[in-house]
SERO-4910 file (N, C-alpha, C, O; in steps of 0.05 Angstrom, whole numbers):
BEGIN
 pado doro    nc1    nc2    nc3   cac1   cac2   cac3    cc1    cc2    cc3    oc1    oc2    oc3
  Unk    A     17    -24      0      0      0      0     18     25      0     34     30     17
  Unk    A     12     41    -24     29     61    -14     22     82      2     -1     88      7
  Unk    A     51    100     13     42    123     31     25    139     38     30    157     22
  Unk    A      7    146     51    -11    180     52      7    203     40     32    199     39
  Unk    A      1    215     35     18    233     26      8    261     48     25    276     57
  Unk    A    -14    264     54    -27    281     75    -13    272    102     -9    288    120
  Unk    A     -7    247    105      2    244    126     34    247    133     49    248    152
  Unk    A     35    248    112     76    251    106     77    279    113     99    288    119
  Unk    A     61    293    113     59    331    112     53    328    145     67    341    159
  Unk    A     38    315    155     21    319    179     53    311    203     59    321    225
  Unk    A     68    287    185     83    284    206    116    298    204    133    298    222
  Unk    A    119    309    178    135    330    182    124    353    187    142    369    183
  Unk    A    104    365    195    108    390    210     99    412    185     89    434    190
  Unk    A    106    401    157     97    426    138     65    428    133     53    407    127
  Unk    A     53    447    134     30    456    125     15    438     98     26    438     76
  Unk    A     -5    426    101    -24    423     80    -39    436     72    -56    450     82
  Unk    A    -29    426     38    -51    457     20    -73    438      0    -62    428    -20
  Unk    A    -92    435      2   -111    421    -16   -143    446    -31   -149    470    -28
  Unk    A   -152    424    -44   -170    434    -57   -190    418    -57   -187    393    -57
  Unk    A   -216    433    -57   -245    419    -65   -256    412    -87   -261    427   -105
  Unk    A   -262    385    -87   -276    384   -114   -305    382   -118   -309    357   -118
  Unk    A   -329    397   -123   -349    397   -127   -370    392   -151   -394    391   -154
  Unk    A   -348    388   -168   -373    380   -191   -359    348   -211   -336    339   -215
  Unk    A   -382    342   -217   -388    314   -221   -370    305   -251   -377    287   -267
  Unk    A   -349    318   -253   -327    308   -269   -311    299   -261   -305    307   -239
  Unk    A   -297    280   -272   -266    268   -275   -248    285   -285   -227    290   -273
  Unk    A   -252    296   -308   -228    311   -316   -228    338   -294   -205    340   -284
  Unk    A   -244    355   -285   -237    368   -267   -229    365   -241   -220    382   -225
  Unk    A   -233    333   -236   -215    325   -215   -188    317   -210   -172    316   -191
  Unk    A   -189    311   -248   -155    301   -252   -133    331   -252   -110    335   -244
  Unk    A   -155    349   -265   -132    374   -263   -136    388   -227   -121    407   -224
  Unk    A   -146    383   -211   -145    388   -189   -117    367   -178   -100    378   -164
  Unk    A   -114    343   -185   -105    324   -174    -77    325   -187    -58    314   -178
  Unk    A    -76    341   -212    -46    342   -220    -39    362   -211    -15    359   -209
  Unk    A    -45    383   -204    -32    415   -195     -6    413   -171      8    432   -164
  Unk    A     -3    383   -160     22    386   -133      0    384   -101      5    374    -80
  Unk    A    -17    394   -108    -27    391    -79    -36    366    -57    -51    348    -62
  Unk    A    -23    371    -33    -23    346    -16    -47    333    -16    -48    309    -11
  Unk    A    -76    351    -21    -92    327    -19   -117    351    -44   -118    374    -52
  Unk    A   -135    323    -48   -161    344    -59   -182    325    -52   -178    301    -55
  Unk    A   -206    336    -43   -227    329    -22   -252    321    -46   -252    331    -69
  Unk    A   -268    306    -40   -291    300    -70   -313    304    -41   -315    289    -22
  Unk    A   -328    330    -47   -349    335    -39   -371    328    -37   -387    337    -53
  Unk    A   -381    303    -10   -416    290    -34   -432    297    -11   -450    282     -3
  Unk    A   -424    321      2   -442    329     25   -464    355     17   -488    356     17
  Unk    A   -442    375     10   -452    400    -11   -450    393    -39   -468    395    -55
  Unk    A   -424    384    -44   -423    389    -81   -447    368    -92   -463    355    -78
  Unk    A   -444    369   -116   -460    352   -132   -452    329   -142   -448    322   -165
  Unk    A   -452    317   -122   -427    285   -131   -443    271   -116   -451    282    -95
  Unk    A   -452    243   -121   -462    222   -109   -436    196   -105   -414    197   -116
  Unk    A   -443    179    -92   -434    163    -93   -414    149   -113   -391    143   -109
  Unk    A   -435    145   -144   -429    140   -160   -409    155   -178   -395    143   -194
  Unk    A   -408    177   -174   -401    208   -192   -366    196   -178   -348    188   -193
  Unk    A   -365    197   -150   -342    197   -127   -332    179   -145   -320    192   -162
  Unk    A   -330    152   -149   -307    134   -157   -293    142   -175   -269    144   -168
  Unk    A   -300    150   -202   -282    157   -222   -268    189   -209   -247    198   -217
  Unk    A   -282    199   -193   -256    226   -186   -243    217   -166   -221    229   -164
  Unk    A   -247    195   -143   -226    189   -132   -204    176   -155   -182    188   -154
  Unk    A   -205    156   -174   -190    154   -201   -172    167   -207   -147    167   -205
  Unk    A   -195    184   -217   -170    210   -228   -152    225   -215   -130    230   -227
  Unk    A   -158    236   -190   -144    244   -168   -113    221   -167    -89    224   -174
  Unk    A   -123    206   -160   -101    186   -169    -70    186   -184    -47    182   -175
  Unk    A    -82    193   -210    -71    202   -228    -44    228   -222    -24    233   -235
  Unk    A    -53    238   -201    -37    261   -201    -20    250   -174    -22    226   -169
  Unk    A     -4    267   -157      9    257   -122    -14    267    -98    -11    267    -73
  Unk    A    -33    275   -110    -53    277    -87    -62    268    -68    -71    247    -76
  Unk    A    -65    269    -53    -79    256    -23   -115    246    -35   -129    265    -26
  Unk    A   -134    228    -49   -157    241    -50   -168    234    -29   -160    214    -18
  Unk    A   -198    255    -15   -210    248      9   -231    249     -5   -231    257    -28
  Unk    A   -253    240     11   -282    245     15   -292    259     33   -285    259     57
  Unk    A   -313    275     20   -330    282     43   -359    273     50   -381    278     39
  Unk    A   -354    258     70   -377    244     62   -406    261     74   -406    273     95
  Unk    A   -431    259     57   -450    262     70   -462    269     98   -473    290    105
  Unk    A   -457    246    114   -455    249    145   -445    233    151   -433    220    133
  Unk    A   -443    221    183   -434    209    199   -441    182    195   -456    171    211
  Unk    A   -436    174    184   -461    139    178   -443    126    163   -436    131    140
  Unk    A   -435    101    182   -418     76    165   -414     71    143   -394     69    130
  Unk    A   -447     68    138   -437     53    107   -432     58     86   -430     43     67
  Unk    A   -427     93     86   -431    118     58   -394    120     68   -378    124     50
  Unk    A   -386    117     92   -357    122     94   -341     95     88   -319     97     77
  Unk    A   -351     74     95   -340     49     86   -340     46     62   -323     29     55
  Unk    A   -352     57     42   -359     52     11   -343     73     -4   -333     70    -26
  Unk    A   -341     96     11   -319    113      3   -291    105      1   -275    111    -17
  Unk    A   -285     83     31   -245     80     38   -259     60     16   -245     70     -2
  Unk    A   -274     41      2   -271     15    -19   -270     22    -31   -251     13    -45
  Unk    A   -283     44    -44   -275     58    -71   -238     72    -74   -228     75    -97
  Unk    A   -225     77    -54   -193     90    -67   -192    113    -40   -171    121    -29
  Unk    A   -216    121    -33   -202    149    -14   -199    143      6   -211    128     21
  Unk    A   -173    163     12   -145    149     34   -153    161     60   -139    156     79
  Unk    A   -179    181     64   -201    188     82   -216    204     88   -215    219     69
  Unk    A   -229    212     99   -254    219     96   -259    233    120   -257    226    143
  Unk    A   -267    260    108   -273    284    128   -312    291    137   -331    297    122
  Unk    A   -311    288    157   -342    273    175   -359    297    185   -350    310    204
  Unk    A   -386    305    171   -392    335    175   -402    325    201   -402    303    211
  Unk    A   -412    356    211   -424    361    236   -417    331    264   -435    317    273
  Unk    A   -387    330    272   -380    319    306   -383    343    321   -373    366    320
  Unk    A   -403    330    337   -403    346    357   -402    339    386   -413    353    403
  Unk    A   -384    311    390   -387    303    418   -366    278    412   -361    269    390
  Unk    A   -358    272    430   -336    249    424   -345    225    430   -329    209    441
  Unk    A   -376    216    423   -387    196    424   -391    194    386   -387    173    374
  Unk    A   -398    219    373   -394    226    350   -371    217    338   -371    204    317
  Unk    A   -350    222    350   -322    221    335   -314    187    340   -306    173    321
  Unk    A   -318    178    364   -317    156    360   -335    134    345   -322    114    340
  Unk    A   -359    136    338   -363    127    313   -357    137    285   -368    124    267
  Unk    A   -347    150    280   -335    164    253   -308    142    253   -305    123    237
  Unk    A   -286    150    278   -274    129    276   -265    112    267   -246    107    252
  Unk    A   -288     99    281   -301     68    281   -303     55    250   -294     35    239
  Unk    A   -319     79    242   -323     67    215   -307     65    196   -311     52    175
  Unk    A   -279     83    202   -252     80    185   -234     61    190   -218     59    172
  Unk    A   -229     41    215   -218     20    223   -226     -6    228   -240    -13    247
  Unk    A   -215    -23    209   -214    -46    206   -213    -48    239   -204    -29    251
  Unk    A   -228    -79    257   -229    -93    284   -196   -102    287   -183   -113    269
  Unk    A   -187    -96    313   -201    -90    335   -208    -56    334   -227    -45    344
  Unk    A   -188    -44    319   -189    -17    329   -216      1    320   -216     25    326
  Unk    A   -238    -12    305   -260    -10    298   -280    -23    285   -274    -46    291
  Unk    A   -299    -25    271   -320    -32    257   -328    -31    238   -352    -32    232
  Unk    A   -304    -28    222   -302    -18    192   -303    -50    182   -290    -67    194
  Unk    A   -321    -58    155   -330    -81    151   -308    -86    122   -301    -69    105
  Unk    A   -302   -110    125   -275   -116    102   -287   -125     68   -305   -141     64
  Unk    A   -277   -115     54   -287    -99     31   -282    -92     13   -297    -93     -7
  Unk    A   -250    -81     13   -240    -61    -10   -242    -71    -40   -221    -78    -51
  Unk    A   -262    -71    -52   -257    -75    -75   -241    -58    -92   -229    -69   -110
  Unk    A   -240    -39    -90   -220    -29   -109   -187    -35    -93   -168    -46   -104
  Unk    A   -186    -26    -66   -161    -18    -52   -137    -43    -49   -115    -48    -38
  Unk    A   -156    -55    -64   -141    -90    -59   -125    -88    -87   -102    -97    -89
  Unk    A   -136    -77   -107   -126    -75   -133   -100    -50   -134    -76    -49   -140
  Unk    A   -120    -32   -127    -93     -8   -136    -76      3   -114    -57     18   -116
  Unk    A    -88    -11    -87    -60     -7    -65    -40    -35    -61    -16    -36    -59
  Unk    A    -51    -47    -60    -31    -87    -63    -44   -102    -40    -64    -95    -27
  Unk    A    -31   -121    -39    -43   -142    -20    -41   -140     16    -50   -153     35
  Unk    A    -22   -115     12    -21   -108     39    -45    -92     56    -47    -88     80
  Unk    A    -63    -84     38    -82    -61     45    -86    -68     75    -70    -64     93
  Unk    A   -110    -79     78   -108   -100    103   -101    -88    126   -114    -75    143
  Unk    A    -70    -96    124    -48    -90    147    -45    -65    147    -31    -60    168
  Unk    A    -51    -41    132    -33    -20    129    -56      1    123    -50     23    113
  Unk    A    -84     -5    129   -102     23    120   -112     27    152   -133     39    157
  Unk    A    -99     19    167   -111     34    190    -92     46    201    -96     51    224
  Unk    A    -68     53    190    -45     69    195    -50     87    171    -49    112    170
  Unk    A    -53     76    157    -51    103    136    -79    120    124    -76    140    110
  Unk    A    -96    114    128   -123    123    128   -135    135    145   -139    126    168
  Unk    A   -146    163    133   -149    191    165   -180    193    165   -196    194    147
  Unk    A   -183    194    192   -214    203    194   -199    229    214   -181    232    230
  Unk    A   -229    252    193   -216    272    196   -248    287    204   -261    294    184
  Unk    A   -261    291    236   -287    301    236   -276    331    240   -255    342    248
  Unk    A   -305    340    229   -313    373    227   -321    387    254   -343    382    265
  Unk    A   -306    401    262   -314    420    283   -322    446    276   -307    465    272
  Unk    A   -349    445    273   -362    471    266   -385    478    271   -402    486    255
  Unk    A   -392    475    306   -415    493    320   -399    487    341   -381    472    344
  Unk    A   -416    510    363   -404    520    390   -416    494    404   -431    501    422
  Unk    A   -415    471    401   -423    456    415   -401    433    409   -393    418    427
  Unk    A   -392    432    388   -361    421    378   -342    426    395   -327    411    408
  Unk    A   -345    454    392   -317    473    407   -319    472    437   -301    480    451
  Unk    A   -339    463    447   -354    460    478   -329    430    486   -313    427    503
  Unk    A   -339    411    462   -327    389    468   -312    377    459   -312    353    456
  Unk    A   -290    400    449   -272    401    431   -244    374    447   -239    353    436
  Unk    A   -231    382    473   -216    365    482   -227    339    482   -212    322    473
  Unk    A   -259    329    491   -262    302    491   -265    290    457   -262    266    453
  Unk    A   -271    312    434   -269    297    413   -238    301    407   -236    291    385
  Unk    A   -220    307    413   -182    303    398   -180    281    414   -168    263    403
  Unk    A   -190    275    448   -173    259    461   -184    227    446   -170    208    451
  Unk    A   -208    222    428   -218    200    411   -192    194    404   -177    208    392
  Unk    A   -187    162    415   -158    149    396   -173    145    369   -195    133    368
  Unk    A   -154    161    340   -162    155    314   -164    180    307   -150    182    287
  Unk    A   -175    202    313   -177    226    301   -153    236    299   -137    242    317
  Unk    A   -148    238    268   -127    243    257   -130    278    262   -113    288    277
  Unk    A   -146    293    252   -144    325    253   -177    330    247   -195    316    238
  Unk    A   -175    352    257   -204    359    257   -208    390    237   -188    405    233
  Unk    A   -232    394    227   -235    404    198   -255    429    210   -274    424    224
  Unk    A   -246    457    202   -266    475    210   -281    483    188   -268    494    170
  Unk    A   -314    478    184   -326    495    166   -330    518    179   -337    519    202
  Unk    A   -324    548    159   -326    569    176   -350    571    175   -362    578    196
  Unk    A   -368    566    149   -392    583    145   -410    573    172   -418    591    186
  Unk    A   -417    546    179   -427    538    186   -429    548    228   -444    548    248
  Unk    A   -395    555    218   -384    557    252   -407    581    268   -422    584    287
  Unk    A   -395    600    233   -408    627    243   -439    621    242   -455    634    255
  Unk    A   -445    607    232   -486    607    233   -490    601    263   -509    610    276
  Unk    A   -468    585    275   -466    571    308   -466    590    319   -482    592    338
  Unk    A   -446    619    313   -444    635    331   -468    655    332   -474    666    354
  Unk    A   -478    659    314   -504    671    309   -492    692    282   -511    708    278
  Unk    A   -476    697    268   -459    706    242   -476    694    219   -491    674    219
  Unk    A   -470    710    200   -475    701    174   -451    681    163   -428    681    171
  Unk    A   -459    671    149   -437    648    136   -424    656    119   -432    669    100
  Unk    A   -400    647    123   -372    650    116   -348    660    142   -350    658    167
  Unk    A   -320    673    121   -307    684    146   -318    703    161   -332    719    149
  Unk    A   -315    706    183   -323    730    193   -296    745    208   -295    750    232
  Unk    A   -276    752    189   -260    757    209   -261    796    229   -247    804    247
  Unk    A   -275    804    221   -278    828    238   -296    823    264   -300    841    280
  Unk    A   -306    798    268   -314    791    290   -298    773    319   -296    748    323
  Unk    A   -291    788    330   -280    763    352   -291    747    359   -274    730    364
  Unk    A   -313    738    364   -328    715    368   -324    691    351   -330    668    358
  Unk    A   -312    700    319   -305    686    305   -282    678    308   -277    654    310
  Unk    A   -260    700    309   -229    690    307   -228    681    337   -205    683    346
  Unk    A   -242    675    349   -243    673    385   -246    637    379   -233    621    392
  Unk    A   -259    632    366   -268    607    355   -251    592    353   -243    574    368
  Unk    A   -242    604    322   -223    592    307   -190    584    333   -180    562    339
  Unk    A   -183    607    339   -164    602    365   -158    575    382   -140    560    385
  Unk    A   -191    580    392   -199    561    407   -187    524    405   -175    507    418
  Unk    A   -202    528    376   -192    504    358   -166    499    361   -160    481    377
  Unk    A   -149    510    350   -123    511    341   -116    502    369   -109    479    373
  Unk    A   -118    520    389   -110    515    413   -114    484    427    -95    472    437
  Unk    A   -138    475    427   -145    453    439   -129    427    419   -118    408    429
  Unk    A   -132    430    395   -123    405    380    -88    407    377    -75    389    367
  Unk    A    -74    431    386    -44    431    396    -43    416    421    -25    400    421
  Unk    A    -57    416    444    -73    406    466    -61    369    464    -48    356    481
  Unk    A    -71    361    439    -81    337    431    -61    321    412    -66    299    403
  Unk    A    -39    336    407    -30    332    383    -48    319    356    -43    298    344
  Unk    A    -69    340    351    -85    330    335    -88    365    308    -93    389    312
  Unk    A    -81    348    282    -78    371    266   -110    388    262   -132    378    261
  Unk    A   -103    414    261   -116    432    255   -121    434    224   -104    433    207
  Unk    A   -151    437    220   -146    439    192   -171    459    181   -190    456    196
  Unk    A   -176    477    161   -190    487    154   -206    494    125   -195    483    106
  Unk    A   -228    510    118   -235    505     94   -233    540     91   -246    555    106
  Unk    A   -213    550     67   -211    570     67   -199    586     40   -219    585     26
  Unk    A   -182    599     26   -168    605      6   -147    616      4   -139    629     23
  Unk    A   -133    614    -21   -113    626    -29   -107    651    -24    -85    658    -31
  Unk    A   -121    668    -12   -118    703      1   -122    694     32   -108    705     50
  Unk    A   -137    678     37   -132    676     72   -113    662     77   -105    664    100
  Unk    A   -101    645     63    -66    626     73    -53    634     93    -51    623    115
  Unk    A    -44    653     85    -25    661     98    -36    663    137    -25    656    158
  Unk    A    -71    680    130    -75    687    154    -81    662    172    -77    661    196
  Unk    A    -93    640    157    -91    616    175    -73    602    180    -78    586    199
  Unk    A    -42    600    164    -22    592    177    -16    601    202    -11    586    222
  Unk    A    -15    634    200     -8    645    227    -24    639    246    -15    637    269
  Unk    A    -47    636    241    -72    625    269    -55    596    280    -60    589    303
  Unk    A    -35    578    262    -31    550    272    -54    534    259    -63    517    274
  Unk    A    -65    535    238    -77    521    218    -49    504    201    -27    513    196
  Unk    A    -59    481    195    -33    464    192    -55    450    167    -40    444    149
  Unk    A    -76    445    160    -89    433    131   -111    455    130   -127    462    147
  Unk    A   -102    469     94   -111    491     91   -128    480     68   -120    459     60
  Unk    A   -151    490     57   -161    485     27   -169    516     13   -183    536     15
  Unk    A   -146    503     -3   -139    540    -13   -154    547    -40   -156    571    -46
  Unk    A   -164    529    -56   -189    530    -77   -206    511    -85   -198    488    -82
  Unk    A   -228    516    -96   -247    481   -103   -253    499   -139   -251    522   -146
  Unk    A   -261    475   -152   -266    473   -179   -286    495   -181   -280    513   -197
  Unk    A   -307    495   -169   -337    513   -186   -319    540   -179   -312    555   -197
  Unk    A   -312    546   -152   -306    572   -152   -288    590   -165   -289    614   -169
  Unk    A   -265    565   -172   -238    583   -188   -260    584   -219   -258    603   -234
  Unk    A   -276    566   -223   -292    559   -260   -301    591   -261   -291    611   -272
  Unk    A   -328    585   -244   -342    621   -230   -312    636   -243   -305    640   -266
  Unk    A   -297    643   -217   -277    677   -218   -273    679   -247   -281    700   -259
  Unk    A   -257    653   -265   -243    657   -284   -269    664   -309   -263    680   -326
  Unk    A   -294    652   -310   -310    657   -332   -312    689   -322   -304    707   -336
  Unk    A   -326    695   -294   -332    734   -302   -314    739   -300   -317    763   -304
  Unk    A   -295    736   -297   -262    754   -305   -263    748   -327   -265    771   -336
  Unk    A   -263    734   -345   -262    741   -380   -287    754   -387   -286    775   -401
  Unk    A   -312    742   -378   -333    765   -384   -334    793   -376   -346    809   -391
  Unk    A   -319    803   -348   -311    833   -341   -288    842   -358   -282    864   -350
  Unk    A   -270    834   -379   -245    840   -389   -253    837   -414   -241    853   -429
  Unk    A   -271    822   -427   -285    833   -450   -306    857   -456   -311    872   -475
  Unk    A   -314    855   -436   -334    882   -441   -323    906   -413   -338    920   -399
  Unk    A   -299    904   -410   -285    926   -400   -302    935   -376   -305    959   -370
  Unk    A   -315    914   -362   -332    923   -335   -309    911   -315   -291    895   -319
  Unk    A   -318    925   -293   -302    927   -267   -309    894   -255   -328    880   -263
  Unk    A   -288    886   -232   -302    859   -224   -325    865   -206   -337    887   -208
  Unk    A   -334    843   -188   -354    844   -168   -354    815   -165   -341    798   -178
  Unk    A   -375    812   -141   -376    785   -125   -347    780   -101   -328    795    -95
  Unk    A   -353    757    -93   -337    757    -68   -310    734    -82   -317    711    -88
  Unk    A   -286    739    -86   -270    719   -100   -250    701    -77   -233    685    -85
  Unk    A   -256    706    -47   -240    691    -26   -256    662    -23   -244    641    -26
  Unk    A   -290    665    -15   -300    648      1   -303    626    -22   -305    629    -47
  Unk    A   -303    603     -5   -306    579    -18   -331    579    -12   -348    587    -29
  Unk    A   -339    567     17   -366    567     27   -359    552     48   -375    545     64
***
């Protein structure tokens, strides 16, 4: 089986930079997946990707040195078990909010004893080798989402879960928790009070910090101690670059918001 490559980043100490993929192509996952980046995420919670859509972009992802993840849906076995059979090396778990949460998320990424993950891999038997088996519960990350004040409440008992590799902040969602509109909110302290928080508790834990954010906020979430960054997804760079040729043909000014992912 070969290496994580997210995890090769996680245990040297350098920063992960990935991307989202939201729409129901292969070829836009393969050019996500060739660009260098440590990992790129296949969205089937928000984006428009089912199940079925997921296998050929975990594939293609492939193709490139990428890390590919899932996102799965929700919290529920058998949509995450079907994800690690299909190729992805793991899978980021919306809405944990208690470390009864996190320990079934877990669960569902680890082969027995260390969980309840049911044996399977049809693909991972093919394109990782005969070792899979032995070697995907070391190298395969469950990675839950901390994103309401009830997360952040029980933030130490979900890092101290043996298995949680790093935990994933949606901002938009954080701020709907805090009573904010969605997205960043950084002129609010209640937000960057948040975000802190995080960072702080999962240093706590030796458990990576990770976030969903962009290429103009990088920098500012490295400095927060954000350590897995997602610095663009497919629809949004598609979006900037079509009205940037449509504002540069007809000589109009830009508009819209070009940071937030969502």
């Amino acid at each position: 089986m070969r290496d994580n490559p997210l995890r090769r980043c996680w245990a040297d100490g350098t920063p992960a930079l990935g991307a989202w993929a939201t729409l129901p192509t292969s070829f836009s996952a393969e050019l996500l997946g060739r660009l260098g980046l440590d990992y790129v995420c296949i969205d089937t919670q928000h984006g428009l990707i089912g199940y079925d859509e997921s296998v050929p972009l975990i594939q293609a992802i492939g193709l490139g040195s990428s890390t590919p993840l899932v996102r799965v849906p929700w919290n529920e076995p058998g949509i995450i078990g079907k994800s690690l059979d299909a190729g992805a090396m793991g899978v980021i778990v919306p809405m944990v909010n208690t470390a009864a949460e996190a320990e079934a998320a877990v669960a569902a990424t680890r082969y027995p004893p260390a969980g309840r993950r049911s044996f399977g891999p049809i693909r991972p038997r093919h394109s990782e080798g005969d070792d899979y088996f032995a070697r995907a519960n070391l190298e395969v990350a469950c990675i839950p989402m901390v994103e309401t004040v009830q997360a952040i409440e029980n933030l130490d008992a979900i890092c101290e879960v043996p298995g949680v590799d790093a935990v994933y902040v949606g901002p938009s969602d954080l701020a709907v928790s805090l009573g904010l509109a969605p997205g960043d909110n950084e002129a609010e302290a209640r937000f960057t009070e948040a975000l802190a928080a995080i960072v702080d508790g999962c240093r706590r834990h030796g458990v990576v910090p990770g976030i969903h954010a962009s290429a103009a906020l990088l920098a500012r979430r490295l400095e927060q101690g954000f350590r897995m960054v997602t610095i663009t997804a497919d629809s949004v760079a598609l979006a900037r670059a079509l009205r940037e040729d449509v504002e540069t043909a007809r000589g109009t000014s830009g508009g819209g918001d070009a940071h937030a992912l969502y």
